[in-house]
C-alpha positions as CSV (number, residue, x, y, z in Angstrom):
1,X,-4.6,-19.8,-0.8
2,X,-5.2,-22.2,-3.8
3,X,-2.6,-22.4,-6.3
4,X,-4.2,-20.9,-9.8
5,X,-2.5,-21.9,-13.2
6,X,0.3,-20.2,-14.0
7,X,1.7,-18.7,-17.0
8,X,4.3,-19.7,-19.4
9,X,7.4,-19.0,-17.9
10,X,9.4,-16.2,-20.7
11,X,12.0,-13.2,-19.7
12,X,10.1,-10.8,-18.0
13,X,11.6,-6.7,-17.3
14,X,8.5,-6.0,-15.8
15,X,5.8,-7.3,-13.5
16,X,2.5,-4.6,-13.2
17,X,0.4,-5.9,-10.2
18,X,-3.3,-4.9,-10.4
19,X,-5.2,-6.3,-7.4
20,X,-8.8,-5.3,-8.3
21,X,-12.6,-5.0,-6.2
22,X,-15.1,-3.5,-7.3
23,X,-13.2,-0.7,-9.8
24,X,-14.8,-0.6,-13.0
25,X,-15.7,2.7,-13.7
26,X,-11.8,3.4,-13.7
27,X,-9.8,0.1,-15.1
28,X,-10.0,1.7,-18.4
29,X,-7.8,4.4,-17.1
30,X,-5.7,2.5,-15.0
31,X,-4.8,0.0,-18.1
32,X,-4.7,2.1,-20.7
33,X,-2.2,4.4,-19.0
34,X,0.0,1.3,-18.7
35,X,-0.6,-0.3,-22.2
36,X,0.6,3.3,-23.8
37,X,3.8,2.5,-22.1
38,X,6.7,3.9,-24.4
39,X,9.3,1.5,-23.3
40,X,11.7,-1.2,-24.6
41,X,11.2,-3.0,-21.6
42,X,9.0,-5.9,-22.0
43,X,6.4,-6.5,-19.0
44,X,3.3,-8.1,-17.8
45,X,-0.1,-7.1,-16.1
46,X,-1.3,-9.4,-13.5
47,X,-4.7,-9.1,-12.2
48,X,-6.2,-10.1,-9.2
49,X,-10.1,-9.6,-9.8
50,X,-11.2,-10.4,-6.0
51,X,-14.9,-11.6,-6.6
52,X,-16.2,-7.6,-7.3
53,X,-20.0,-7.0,-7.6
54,X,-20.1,-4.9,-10.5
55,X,-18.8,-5.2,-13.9
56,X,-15.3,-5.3,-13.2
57,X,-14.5,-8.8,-14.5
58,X,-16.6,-8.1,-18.0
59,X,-14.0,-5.5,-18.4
60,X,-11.0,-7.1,-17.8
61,X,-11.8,-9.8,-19.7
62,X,-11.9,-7.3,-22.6
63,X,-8.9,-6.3,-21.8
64,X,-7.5,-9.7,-21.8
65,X,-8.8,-10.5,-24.8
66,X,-7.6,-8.0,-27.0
67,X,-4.3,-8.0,-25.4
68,X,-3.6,-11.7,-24.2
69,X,0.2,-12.2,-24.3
70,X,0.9,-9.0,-21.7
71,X,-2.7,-8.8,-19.4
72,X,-3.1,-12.5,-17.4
73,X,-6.1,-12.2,-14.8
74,X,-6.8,-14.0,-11.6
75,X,-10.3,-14.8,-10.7
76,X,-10.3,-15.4,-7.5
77,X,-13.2,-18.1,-6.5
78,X,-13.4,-16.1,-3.2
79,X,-12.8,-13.1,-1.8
80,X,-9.2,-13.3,-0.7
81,X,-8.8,-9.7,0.3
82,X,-6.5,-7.4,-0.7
83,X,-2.8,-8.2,0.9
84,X,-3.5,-11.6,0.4
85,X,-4.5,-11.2,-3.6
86,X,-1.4,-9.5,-4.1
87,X,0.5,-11.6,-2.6
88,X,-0.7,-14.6,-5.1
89,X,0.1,-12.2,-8.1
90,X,3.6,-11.6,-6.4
91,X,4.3,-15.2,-6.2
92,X,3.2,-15.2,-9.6
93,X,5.7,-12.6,-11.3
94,X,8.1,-13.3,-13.3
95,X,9.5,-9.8,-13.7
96,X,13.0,-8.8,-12.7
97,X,11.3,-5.5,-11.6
98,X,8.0,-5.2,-9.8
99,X,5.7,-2.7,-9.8
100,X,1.5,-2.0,-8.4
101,X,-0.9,-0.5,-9.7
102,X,-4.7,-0.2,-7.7
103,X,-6.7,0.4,-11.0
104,X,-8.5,3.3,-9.6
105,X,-5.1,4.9,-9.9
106,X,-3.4,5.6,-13.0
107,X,-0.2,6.5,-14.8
108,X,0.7,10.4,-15.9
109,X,3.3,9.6,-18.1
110,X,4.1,7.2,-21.1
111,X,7.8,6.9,-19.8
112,X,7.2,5.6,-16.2
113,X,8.7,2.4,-16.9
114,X,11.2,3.3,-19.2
115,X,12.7,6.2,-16.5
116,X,12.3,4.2,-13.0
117,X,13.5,1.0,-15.3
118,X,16.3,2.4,-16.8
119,X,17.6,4.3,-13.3
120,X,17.5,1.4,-11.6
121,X,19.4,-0.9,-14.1
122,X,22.3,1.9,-13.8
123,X,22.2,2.7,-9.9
124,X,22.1,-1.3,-8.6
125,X,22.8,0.4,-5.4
126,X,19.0,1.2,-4.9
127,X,17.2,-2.0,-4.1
128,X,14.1,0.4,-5.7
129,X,12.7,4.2,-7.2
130,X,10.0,6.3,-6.2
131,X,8.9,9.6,-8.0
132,X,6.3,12.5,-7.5
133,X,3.1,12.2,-8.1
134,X,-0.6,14.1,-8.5
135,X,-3.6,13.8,-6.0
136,X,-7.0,13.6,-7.7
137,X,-10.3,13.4,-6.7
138,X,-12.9,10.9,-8.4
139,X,-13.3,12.7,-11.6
140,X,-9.9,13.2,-11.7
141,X,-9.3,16.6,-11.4
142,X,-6.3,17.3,-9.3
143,X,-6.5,18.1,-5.2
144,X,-4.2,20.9,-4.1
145,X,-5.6,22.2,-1.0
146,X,-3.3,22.0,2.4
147,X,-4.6,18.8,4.1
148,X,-3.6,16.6,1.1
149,X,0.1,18.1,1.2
150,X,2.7,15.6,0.2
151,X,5.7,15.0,2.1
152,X,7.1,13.2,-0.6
153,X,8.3,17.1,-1.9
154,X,11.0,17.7,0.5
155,X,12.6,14.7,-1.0
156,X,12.6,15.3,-4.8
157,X,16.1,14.0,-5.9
158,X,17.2,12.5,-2.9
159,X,16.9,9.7,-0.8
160,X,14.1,8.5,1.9
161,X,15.3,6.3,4.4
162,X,13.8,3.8,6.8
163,X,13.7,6.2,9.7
164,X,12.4,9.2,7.3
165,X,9.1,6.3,6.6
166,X,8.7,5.2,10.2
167,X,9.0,8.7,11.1
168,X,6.7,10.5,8.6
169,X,4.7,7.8,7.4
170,X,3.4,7.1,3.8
171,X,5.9,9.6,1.8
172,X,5.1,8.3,-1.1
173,X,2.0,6.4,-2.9
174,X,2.1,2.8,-3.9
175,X,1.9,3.6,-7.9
176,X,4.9,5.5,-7.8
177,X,7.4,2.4,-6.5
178,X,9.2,0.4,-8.9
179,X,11.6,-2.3,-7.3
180,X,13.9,-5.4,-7.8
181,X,11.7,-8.4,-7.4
182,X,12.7,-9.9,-4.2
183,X,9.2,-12.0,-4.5
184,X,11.0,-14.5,-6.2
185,X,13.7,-14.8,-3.4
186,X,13.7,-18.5,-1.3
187,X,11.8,-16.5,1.3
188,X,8.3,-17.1,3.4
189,X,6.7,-13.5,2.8
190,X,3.4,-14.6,4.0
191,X,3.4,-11.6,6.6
192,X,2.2,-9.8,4.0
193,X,-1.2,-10.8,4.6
194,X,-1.2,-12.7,7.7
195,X,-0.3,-9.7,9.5
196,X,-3.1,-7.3,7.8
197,X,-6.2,-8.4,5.4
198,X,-6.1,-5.0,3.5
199,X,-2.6,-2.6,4.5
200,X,0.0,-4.5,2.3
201,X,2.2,-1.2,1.5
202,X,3.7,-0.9,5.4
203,X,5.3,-3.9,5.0
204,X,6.1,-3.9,1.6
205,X,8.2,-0.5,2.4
206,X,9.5,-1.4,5.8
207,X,11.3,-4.5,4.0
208,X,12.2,-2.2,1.2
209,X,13.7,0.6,3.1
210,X,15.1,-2.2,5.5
211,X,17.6,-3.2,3.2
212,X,18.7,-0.2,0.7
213,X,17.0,3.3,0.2
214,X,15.0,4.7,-2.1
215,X,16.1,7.2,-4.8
216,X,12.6,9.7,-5.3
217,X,13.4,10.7,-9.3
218,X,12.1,14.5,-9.0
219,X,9.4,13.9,-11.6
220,X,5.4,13.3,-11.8
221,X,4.4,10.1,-13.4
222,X,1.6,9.1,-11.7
223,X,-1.9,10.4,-10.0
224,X,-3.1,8.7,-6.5
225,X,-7.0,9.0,-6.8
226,X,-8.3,10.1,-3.3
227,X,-11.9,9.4,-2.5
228,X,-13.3,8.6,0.7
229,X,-16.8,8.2,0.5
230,X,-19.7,5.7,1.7
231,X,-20.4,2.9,-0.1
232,X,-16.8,2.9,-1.9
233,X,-14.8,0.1,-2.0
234,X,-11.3,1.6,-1.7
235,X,-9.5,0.7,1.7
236,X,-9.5,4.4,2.8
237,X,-13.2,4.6,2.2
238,X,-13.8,0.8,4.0
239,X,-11.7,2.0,7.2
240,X,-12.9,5.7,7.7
241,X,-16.2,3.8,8.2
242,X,-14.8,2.8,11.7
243,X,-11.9,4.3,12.4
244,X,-12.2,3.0,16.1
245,X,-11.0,-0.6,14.7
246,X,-8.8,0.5,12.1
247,X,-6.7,1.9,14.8
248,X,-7.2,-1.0,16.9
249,X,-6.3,-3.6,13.7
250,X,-3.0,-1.3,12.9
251,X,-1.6,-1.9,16.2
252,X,-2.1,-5.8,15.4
253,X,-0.5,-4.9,12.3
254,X,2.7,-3.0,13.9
255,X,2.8,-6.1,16.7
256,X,3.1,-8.5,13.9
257,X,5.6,-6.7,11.8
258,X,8.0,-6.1,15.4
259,X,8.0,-10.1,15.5
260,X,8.5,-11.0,11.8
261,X,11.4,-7.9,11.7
262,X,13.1,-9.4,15.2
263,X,12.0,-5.9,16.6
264,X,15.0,-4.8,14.9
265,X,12.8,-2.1,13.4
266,X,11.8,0.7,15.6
267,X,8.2,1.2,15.1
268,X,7.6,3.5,18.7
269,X,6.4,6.6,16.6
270,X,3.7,4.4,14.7
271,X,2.6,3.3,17.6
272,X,2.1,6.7,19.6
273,X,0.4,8.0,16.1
274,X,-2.3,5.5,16.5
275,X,-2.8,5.1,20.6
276,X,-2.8,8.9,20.9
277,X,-5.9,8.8,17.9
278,X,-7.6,6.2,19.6
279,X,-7.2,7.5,23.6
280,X,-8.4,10.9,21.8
281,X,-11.6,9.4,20.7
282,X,-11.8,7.4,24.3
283,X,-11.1,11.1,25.5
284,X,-14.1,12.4,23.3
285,X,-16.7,10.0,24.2
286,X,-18.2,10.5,21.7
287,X,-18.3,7.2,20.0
288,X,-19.1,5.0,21.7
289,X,-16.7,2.3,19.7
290,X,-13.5,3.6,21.6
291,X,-13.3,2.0,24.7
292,X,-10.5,2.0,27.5
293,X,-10.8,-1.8,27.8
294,X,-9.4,-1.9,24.0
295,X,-7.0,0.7,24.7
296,X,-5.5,-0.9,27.9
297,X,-4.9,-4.2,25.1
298,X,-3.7,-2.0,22.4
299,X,-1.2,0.1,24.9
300,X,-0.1,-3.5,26.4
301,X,1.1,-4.3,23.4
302,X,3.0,-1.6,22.1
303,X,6.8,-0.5,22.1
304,X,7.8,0.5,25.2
305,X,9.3,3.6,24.0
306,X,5.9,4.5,22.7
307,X,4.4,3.8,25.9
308,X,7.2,5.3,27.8
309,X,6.2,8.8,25.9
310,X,2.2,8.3,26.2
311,X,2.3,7.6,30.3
312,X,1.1,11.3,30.8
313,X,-2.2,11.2,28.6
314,X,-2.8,7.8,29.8
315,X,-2.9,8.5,33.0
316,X,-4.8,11.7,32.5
317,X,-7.7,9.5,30.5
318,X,-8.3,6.9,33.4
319,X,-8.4,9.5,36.1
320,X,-11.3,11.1,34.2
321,X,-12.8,7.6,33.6
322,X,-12.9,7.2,37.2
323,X,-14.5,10.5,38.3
324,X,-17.5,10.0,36.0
């Protein structure tokens, strides 16, 4: 990636990362839920704006301009995709603490910073803090049926662990983290895209959770916006287009992450999740994008332990290939 200018270097509490495609219709929300921060923490918003094809640089810029000394965007001259545009605005902080923000989500409450800041400063144990938050749909309005139930609930004033995030997966949103800058660290972090385009939060929270816990303050102060539609430009949106090589690219992803960790990191259950998906839709035949070819390659490269577990259904699948 080419190195942009960067800003005057000054004490920094916080660093608000904002990687940014194609969100207009919601910055407003997203910023303005930060800039009503009530906080005596000092901090900085830094942009990525990742070449978007509607208006979402005319607002930012706005933005910018009204409030020049806390909101610094980064134009990108191409797209760089989104791991790799946050990682430019990581290398970029200058806060002691980090946190993101996709702009399509936005902050529930004017303390955010102040609470997650303030634990953390007393609590040095906890390398970072997560907290509740709301689902909404695209108008905002909040989602409360069964299939969006959070497992983040069961952990509301405790801790979550590496195992409880290998094991259950995403147990809390991306908005709701707020961490000790290790970005800064004498460390090559470059994983973090060169290991997935567009997924930046599994390794984020695998090297999180790799080193200390996280404490989950037993509070809403933010709202994950869930929309999954065509023509969207969110990642769940992009990927549901094709889940077929989504599955197939997050088993790149895990085999990248077991040789940057030393496979110290026991990623077997990931890896089951997504072979059992995709041998499902090989099962299914339905779409005609699943293929055993791809499967054979993905289940090659998987842990052992996951492939240990997923002999039987393997199996099962190629003695039904060969009867057809």
């Amino acid at each position: 990636m080419s190195e942009l200018t960067s800003i005057e270097k000054k004490e920094i509490d916080v660093s608000i990362i904002c990687p940014v495609y194609n969100k207009e219709e919601y910055i407003s929300q997203g910023l303005d839920s930060i800039l009503s921060q009530k906080t005596d923490y000092s901090y900085e918003i830094l942009v990525g704006e990742d070449c978007s094809t509607d208006n979402s640089y005319e607002v930012l810029k706005a933005y910018e301009k009204k409030y020049p000394d806390i909101i610094h965007i980064y134009r990108r001259e191409k797209n760089l995709r989104q791991s790799a545009n946050v990682y430019d605005l990581f290398k970029k902080s200058q806060g002691k603490y980090v946190m993101i923000l996709d702009l399509d989500d936005y902050y529930t409450s004017d303390y955010k910073i102040e609470k997650q800041v303030s634990f953390l400063e007393e609590h040095t144990e906890y390398i970072g803090t997560v907290h509740d938050f709301e689902v909404v749909d695209k108008s905002g309005n909040v989602i409360t049926d069964e299939q969006n139930a959070k497992p983040i609930t069961e952990y509301l004033g405790k801790e979550i662990r590496l195992d409880d995030f290998l094991e259950k997966g995403f147990i809390f949103q991306t908005a709701t983290l707020c961490y000790r800058n290790i970005w800064r660290d004498d460390w090559d972090y470059s994983i973090l895209y060169t290991s997935d385009d567009t997924v930046v939060d599994l390794t984020i929270n695998t090297i999180l959770l790799k080193r200390t816990p996280l404490f989950v303050l037993p509070e809403t102060l933010s709202a994950y916006r869930l929309v999954i539609e065509d023509g969207a430009a969110n990642v769940r949106s992009v990927c549901s287009k094709d889940l077929a090589s989504d599955y197939e690219q997050s088993t790149e992803h895990l085999y990248a992450l077991n040789k940057f960790f030393n496979y110290e990191v026991d990623f077997s259950k990931k890896w089951e999740h997504l072979l059992k998906a995709y041998l499902q839709g090989v099962k299914q035949g339905e779409d005609k994008r699943y293929k055993l070819g791809t499967f054979l390659k993905m289940y090659i490269k998987a842990d052992r332990r996951a492939r240990k577990r997923l002999n039987r259904d393997f199996t099962g699948a190629i003695a039904r290939k060969i009867k057809r």
